[in-house]
GUNU-527123 format. One record per residue: residue in one letter; x, y, z of N, C-alpha, C in turn. Coordinates in steps of 0.05 Angstrom, whole numbers, padded with zeros to 5 digits, always signed. Example, Ala and Ser with C-alpha at 12.3 -4.5 7.8 and 13.67 -1.06 7.14 Angstrom:
BEGIN
A+00264-00114+00156+00246-00090+00156+00264-00066+00156S+00257-00045+00142+00273-00021+00143+00258+00001+00157
//
This chain:
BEGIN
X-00389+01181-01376-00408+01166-01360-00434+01164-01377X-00448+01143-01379-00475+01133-01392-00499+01141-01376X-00514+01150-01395-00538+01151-01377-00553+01141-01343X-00560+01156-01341-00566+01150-01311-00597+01118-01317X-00580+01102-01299-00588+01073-01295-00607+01075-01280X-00641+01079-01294-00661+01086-01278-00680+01052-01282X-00685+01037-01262-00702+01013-01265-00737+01018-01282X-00754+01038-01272-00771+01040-01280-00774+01051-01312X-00749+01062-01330-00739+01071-01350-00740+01050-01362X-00713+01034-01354-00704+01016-01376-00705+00989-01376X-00718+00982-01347-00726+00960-01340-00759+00942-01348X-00776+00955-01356-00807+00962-01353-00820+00929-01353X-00799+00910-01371-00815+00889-01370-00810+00869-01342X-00788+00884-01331-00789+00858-01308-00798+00879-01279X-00813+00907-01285-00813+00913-01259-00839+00933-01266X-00849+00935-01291-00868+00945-01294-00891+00930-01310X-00898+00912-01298-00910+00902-01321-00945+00904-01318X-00958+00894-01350-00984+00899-01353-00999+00879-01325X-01027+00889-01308-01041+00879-01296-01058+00849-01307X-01047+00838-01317-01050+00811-01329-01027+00803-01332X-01035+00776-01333-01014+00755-01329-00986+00751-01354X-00971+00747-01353-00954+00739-01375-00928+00728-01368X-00913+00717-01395-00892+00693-01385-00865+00707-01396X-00854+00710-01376-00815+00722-01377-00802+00710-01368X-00774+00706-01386-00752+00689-01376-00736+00707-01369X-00720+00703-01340-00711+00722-01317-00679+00716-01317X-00657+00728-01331-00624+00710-01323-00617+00715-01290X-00590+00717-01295-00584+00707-01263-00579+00748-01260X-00586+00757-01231-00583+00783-01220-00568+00782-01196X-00552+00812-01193-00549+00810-01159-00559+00815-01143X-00564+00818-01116-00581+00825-01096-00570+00821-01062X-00579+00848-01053-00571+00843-01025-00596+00829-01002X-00594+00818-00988-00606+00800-00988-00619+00802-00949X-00640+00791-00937-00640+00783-00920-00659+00772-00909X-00663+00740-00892-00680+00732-00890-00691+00735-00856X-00721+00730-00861-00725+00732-00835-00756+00717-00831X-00772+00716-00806-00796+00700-00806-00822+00716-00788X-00836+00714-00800-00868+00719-00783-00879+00744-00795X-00893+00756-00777-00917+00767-00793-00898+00790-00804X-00913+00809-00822-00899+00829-00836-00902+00857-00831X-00928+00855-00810-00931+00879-00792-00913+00878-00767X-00902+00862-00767-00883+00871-00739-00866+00894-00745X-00858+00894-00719-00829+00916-00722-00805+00899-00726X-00799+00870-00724-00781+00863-00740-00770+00869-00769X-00798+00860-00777-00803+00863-00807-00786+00893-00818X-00807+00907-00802-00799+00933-00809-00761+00944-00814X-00755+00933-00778-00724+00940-00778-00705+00924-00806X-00706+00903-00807-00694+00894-00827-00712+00899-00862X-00724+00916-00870-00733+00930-00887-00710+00960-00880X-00705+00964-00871-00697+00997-00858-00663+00994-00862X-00659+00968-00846-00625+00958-00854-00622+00957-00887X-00637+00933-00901-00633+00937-00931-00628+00962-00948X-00644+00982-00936-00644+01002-00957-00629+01025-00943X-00611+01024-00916-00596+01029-00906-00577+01025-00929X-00570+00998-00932-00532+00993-00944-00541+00993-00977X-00569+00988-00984-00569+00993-01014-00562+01022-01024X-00579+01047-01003-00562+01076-01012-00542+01080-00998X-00528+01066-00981-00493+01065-00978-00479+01054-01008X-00484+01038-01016-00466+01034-01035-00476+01051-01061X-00497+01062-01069-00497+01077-01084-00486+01108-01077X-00490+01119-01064-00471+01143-01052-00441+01134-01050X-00435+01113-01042-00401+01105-01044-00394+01112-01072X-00403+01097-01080-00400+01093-01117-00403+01117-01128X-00427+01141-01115-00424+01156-01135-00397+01176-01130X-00390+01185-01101-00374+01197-01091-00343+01180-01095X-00337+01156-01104-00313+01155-01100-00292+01156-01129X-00276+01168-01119-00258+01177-01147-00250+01159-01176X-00248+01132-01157-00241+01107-01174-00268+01090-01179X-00277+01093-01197-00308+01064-01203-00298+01053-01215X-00320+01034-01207-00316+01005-01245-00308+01014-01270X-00314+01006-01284-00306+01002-01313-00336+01014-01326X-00349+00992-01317-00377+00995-01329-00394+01015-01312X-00389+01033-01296-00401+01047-01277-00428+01060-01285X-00452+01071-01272-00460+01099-01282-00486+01092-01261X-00483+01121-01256-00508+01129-01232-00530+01116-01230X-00547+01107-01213-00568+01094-01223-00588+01102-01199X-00610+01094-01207-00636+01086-01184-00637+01068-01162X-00630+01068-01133-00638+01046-01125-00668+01027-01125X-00655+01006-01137-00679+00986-01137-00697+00988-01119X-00731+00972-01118-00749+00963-01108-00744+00945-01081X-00746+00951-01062-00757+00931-01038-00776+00899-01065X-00754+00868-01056-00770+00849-01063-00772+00831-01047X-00795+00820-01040-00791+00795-01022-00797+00768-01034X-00791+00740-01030-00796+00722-01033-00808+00702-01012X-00831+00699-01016-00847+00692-00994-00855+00663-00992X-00855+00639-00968-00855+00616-00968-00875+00619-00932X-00874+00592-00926-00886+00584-00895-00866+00575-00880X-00861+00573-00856-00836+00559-00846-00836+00527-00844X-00821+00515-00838-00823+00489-00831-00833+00473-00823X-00854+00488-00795-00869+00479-00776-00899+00478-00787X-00898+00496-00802-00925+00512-00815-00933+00493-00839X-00911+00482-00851-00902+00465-00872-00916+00431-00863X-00909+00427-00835-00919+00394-00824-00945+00396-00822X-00956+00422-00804-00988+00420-00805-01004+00440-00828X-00996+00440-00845-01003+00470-00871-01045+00450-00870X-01059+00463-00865-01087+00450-00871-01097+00486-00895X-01081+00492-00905-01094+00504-00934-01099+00535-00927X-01091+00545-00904-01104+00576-00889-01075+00586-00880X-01062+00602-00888-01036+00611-00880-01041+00633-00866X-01023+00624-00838-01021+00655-00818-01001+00661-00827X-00999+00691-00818-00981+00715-00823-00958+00705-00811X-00959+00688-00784-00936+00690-00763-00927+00664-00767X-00927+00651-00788-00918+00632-00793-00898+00634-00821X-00901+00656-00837-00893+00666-00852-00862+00667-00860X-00849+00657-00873-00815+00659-00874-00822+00672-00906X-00795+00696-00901-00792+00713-00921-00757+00715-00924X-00748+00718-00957-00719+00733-00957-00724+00760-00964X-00726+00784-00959-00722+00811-00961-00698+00819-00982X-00699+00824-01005-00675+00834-01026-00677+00859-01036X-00659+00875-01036-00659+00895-01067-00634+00888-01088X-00641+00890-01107-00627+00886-01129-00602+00901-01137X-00577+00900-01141-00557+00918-01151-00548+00916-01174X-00536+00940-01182-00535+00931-01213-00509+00920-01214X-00500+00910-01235-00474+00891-01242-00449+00892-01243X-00450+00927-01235-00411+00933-01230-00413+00928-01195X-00430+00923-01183-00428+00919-01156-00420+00895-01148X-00394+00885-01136-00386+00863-01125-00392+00850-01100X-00382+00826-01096-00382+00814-01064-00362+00838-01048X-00339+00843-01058-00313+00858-01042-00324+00888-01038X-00346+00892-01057-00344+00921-01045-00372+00924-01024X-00386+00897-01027-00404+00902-01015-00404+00890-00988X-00382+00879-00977-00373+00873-00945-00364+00890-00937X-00346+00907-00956-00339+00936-00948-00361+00961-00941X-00374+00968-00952-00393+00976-00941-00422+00967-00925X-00416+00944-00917-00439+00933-00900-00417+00941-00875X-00397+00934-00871-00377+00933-00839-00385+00969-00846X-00383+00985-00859-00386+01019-00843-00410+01021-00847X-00427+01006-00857-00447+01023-00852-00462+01015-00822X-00450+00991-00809-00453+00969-00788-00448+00991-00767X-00414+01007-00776-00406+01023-00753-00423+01050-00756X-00422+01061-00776-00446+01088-00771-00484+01080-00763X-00492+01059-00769-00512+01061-00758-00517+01038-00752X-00509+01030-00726-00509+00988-00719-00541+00988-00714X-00543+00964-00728-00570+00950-00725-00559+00920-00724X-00583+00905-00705-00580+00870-00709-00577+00859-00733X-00584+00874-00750-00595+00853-00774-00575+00873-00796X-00554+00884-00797-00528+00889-00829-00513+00866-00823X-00507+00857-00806-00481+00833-00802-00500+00808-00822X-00528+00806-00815-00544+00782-00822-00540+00791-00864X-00537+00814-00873-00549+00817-00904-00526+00796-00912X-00533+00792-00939-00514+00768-00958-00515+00782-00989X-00502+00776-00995-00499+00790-01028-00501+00754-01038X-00515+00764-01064-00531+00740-01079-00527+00735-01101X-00527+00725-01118-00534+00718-01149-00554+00702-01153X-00581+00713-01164-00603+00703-01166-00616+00694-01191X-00623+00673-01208-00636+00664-01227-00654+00653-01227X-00684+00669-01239-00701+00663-01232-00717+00643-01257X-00703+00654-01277-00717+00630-01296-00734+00638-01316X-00747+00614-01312-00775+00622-01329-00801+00633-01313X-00822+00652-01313-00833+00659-01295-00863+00665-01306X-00891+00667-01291-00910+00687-01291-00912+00700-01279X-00913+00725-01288-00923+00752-01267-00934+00768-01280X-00948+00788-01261-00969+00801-01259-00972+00836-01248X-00973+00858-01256-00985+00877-01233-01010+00863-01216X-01000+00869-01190-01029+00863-01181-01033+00893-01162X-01059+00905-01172-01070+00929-01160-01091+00928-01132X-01077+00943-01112-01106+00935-01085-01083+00922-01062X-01101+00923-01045-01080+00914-01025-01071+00883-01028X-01050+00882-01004-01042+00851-01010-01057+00828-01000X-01075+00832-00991-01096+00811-00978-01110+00798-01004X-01122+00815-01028-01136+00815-01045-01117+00797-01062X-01091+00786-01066-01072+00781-01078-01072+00752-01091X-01101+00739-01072-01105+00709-01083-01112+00705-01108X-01139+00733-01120-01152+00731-01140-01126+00737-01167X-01107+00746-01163-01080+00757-01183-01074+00730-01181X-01069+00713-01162-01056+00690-01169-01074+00665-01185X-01095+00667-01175-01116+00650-01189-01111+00653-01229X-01104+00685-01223-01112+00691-01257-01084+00675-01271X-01063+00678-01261-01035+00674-01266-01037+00637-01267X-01049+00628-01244-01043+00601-01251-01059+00582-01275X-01080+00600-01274-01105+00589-01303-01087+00596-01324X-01072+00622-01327-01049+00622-01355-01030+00610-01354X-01016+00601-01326-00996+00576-01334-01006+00558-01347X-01027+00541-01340-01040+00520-01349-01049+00517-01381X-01063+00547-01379-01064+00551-01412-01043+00553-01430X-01016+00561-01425-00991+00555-01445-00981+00538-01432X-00980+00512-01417-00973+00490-01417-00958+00483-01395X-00954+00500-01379-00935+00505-01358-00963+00497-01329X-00930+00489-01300-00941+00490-01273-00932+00493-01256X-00938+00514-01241-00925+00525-01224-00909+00508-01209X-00882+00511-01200-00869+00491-01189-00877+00492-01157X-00879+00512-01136-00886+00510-01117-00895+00535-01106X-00914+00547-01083-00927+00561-01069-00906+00581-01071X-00884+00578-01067-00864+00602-01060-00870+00624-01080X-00871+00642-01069-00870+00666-01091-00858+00694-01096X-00856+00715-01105-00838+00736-01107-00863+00755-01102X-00856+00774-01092-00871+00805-01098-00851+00826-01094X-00853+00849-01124-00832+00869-01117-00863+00889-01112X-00846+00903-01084-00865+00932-01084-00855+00955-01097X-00869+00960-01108-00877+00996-01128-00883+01010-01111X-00901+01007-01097-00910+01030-01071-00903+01033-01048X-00896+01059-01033-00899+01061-01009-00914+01060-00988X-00919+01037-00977-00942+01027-00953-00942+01052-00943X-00930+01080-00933-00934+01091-00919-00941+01126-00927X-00944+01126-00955-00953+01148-00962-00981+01136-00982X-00989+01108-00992-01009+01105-01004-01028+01092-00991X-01053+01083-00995-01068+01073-00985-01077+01044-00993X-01080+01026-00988-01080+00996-00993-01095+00988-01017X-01113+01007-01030-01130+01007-01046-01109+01009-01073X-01101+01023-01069-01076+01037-01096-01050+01024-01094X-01044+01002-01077-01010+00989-01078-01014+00986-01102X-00987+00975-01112-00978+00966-01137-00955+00953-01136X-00964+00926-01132-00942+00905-01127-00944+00879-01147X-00917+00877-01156-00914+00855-01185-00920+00835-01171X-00922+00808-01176-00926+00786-01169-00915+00760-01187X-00896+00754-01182-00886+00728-01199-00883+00707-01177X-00877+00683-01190-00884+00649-01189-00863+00639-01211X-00846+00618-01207-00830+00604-01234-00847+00583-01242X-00847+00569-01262-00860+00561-01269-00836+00534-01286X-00852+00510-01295-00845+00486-01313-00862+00477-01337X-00844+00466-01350-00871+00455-01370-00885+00426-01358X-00910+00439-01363-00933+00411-01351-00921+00385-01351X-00910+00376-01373-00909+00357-01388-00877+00342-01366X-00865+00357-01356-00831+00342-01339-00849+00347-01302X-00872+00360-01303-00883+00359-01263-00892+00333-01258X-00881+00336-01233-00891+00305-01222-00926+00311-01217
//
């Protein structure tokens, strides 16, 4: 067995990166997935945050306990809570430039590493459904995600403060030639909302990006 598969180790440039802006090309990943809408203080929010990382350490406990693994197997870290964040539809016809919270459409993901399949991961979404039913394990989806070409950022301080990180990010697209293709955006959290204080999060921030020169 290979070293234990730690993200913050061996990952650093796509999940640790410097508090300034910079440009990474992202290939395709897996991820379990789930989408949902409105503000992010609800207790919705919350429960399907709670399902995710429900079946993400189900399948890492499966995997580590079962006799037969992959090929490519070896222990690892479960990934970061990531969301990808947009407005909904409605929010979209009248958008006048001020986004509410409760208008908010989000996909909720954590990342798996690559010996993890579709087949094993329906398999353990149906038990983990029966040992601890919630509304929202039937809703998760397993993914393949490519994100491309990208800017991102640490951004330090709570997430309200998160405009001024984007401001910096989009003045450096512009400066190496690139533009942002649309509002939608990623944030992985580093921190736990519930043992740190809003001052100290530490949440990445990426945006994909195009070259200036092919945007409408």
């Amino acid at each position: 067995m290979t070293e234990k598969q730690q993200w913050r180790k061996h990952e650093k440039s796509r999940y640790l990166p410097k508090n300034k802006p910079e440009l990474i090309e992202l290939k395709s990943f897996k991820f379990i997935c789930l989408e949902g809408e409105g503000n992010p203080n609800s207790e919705a929010f919350s429960k399907r945050v709670e399902a995710l990382f429900s079946l993400a350490y189900a399948i890492k406990m499966q995997l580590k306990k079962a006799e037969e693994k992959p090929a490519t197997y070896c222990d690892f870290s479960v990934y970061p809570l990531e969301g990808v964040w947009d407005i909904n539809k409605e929010a979209k016809a009248r958008f006048n430039g001020v986004v509410n919270k409760d208008d908010l459409s989000y996909t909720l993901m954590i990342r798996q590493p690559d010996f993890v399949d579709e087949s094993l991961f329906n398999q353990l979404r149906d038990c983990v459904q029966t040992k601890k039913p919630s509304p929202y394990i039937s809703s998760i989806s397993f993914e393949e995600i490519e994100e491309g070409r990208c800017i991102q950022m640490l951004h330090l301080g709570c997430y309200e403060n998160e405009s001024v990180s984007f401001a910096l990010m989009e003045s450096f697209a512009e400066q190496q030639g690139f533009s942002r293709n649309s509002k939608v955006h990623r944030e992985i959290y580093l921190s736990d909302a519930r043992r740190v204080s809003p001052d100290k999060y530490k949440t990445v921030l990426r945006f994909c990006v195009q070259d200036s020169s092919t945007s409408e």
